[in-house]
N, C-alpha and C positions, 0 to 999 in steps of 0.2 A: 546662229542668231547674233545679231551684232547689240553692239548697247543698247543703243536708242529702241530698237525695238524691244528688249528685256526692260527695259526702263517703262515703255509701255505695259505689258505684262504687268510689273508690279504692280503699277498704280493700278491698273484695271481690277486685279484681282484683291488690290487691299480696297478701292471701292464694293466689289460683289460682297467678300467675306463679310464686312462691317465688322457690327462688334461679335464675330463669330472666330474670330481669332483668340487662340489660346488654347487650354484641353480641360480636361476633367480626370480626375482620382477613378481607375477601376473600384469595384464593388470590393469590400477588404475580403480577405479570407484567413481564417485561422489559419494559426501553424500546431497543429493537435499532438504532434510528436512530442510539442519541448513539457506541454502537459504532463505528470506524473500522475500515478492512477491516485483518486480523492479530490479532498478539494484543493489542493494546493493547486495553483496555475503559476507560469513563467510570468514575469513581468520585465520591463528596462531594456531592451535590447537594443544591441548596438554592432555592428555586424566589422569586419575586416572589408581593404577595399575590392576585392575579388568576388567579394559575397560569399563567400565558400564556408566561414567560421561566425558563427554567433555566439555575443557572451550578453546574460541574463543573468539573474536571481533570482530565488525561491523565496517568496516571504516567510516560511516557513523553514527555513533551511540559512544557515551561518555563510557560508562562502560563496564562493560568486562561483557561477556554471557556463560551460562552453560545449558548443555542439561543433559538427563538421556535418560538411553534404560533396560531392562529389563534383556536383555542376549546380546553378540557380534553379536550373528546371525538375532538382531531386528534393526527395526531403531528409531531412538533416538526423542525424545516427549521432551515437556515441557521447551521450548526454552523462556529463559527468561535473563534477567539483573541483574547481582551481585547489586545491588541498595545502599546495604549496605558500600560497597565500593567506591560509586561515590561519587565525593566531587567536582563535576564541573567541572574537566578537566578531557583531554582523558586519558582513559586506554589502555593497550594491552599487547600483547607479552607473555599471561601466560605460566606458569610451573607450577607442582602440583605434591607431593609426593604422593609415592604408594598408602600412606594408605587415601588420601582425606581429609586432616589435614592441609596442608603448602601449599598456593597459595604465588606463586612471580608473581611480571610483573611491568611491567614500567606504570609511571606515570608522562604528562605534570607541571612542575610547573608553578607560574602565571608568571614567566620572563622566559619562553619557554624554559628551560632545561630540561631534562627528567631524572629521577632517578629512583632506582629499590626500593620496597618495599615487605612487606610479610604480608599477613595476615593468621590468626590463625585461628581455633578453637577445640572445647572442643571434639567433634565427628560431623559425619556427617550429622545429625539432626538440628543441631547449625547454623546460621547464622555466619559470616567471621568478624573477626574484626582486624583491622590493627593492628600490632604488630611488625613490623621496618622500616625502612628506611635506606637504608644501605649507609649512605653519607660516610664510609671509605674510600668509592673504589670511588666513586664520584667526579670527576673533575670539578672542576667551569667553566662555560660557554660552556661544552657541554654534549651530551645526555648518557645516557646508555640506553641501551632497550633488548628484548629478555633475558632476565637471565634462563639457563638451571643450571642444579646441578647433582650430582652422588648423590649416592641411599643414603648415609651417611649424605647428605647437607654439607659435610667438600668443595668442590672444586665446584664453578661458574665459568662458562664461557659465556659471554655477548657480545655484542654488542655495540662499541661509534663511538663516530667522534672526539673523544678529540687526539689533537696531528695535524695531515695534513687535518682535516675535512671533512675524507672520510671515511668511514664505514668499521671496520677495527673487530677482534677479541680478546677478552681481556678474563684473570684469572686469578683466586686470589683463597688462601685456606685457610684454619683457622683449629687449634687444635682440635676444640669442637664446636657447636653449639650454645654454648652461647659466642665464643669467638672472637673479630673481624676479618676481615678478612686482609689478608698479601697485600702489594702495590700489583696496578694491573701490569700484566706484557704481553707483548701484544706477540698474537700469529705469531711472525713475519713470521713462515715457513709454512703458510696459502696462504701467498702474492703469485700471481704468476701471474699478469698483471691486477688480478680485485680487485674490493671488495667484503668484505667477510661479509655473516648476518645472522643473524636464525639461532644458534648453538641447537644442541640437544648431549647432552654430554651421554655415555650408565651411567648403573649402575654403571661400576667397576669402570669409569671415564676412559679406553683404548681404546673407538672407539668415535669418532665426526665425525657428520654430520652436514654441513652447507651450503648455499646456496650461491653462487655467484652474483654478483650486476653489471650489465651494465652500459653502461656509460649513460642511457636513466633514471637512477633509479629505472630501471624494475630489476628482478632476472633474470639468466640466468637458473643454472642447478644446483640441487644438486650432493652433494661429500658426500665423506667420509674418513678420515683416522684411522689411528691405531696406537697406541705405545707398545713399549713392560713392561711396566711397569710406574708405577706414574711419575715418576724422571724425564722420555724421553721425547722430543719434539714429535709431532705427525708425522706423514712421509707413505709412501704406498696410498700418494692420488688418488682415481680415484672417476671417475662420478659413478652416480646410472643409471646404464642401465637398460631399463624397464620405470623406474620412470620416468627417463625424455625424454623429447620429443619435437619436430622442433616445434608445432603450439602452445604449452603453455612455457610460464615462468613457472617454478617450484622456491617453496621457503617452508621458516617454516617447516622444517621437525620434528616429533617427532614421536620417534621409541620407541617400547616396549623393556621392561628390559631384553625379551628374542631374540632379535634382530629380529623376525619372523613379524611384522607387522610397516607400516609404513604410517603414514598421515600427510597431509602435502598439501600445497595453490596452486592451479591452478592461472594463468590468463593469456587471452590471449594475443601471441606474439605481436596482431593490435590495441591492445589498447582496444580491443571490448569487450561484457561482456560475450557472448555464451559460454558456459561450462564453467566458471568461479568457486570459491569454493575450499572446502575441500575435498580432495580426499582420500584415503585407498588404498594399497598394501600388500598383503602375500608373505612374501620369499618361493619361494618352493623348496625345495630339490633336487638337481639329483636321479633316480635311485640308481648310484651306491654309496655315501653319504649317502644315505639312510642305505644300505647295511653295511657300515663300523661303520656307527653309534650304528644300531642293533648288531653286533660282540663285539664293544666296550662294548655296556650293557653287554653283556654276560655274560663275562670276569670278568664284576666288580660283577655280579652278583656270579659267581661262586669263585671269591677271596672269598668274604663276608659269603657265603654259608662253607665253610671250617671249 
């Protein structure tokens, strides 16, 4: 097929599609494993980049917890406590880089502020040892929690109540990884009647996902926005349709680096526990997305072929 004629193709077929281009959120479905028998349910989850390890929190339970699965298509075993990390007060909120190396999450201090730290290690074999505390960005007298990061670790975006003591969006970037991070500066074009929690920042750092806050302290529904580059505020918000739903709060979302899966905390609207947990989602494709995608390859394939 020479150009002209694929140049046809497209147009034709982004004519037919119309606004039928783009995809849809499968139906979510528990993960009933990370469940412990009662009511306690898993909540936070944020997965390594292979998909292979998830780490959550018990609300119920001090330290942060880690599971393993085999392959995506299993379900995950060996549901246990970072222990190594417990130091008596609560954890939660993890983030974990691709490679299963860099844990973030928040941590109670004993005069009940919450601050973010990191812990390290050597490879994946290794037990976690704490290796910051990032009091730069840390306000005296209130919390940070949920710390997400781009693929780089240069840009966080968290969670505080420092300032009107409502649950608000915050980020900060840094040079380099050993270098500290810039004053926080809060996401004010987030606000739009609620509060805002559980950010999941993509790789490039140009799409956020975060969940909204009721006035009950419950989550309402996950968002999402887009910028067009580092510099921009975020903007183009909408809900995740699919994802959310009339009989559960949705919150904690964390979405893979290729934007195609997404998990993230049920509970329900009555206060009650029934379906409760960690949930999963696959983006699927249109048809005709599908079709402009495969063109797309083509194309690149055959520039590169020359």
């Amino acid at each position: 097929m020479n150009n002209r004629k694929m140049m046809y193709l497209v147009v034709a077929l982004t004519a037919l599609c119309g606004n039928t281009l783009g995809g849809y959120w499968s139906t979510p479905v528990l993960i009933s494993e990370l469940n412990p028998t009662g009511s306690t349910t898993a909540v936070a989850p944020a997965l390594s980049g292979d998909g292979l390890t998830i780490y959550y929190n018990l609300p119920e339970s001090e330290p942060l917890w880690s599971a393993q699965r085999a392959s995506r298509s299993e379900p995950f075993s060996g549901m246990a406590p970072i222990n190594e990390l417990h130091n008596g007060t609560h954890a939660g909120g993890p983030y974990v880089t691709a490679d299963n190396l860099h844990l973030y999450y928040q941590e109670y201090l004993a005069n009940g502020e919450q601050v973010i730290r990191m812990a390290a290690r050597p490879d994946v074999n290794q037990q976690w040892t704490l290796a910051e505390t990032f009091t730069d960005i840390h306000s005296l007298g209130y919390g940070d929690w949920q710390p997400t990061l781009t693929a780089d670790e240069l840009t966080m975006v968290w969670g505080s109540n420092r300032g009107s003591g409502e649950c608000t969006l915050w980020m900060a970037t840094r040079a380099s990884i050993d270098a500290p991070f810039s004053t926080p500066a809060h996401l004010s074009e987030l606000a739009g009647g609620s509060e805002e929690a559980g950010p999941s920042i993509s790789a490039d750092g140009l799409t956020l996902y975060y969940h909204t806050v009721a006035a009950d302290g419950y989550a309402g529904d996950i968002y999402m926005g887009t910028r067009p580059d580092l510099n921009s505020a975020f903007g183009n918000f909408q809900p995740l349709t699919g994802v959310n739903s009339t009989v559960f709060n949705e919150q904690h979302p964390w979405v893979s680096a290729d934007g195609t899966e997404i998990y993230f905390t049920r509970r329900c609207a009555d206060g009650g526990n029934e379906g409760n947990g960690i949930y999963y989602s696959t983006y699927i494709p249109e048809p005709c997305t599908i079709s402009l995608l495969a063109l797309g390859a083509l194309a690149v394939a055959k520039k590169h072929h020359r």
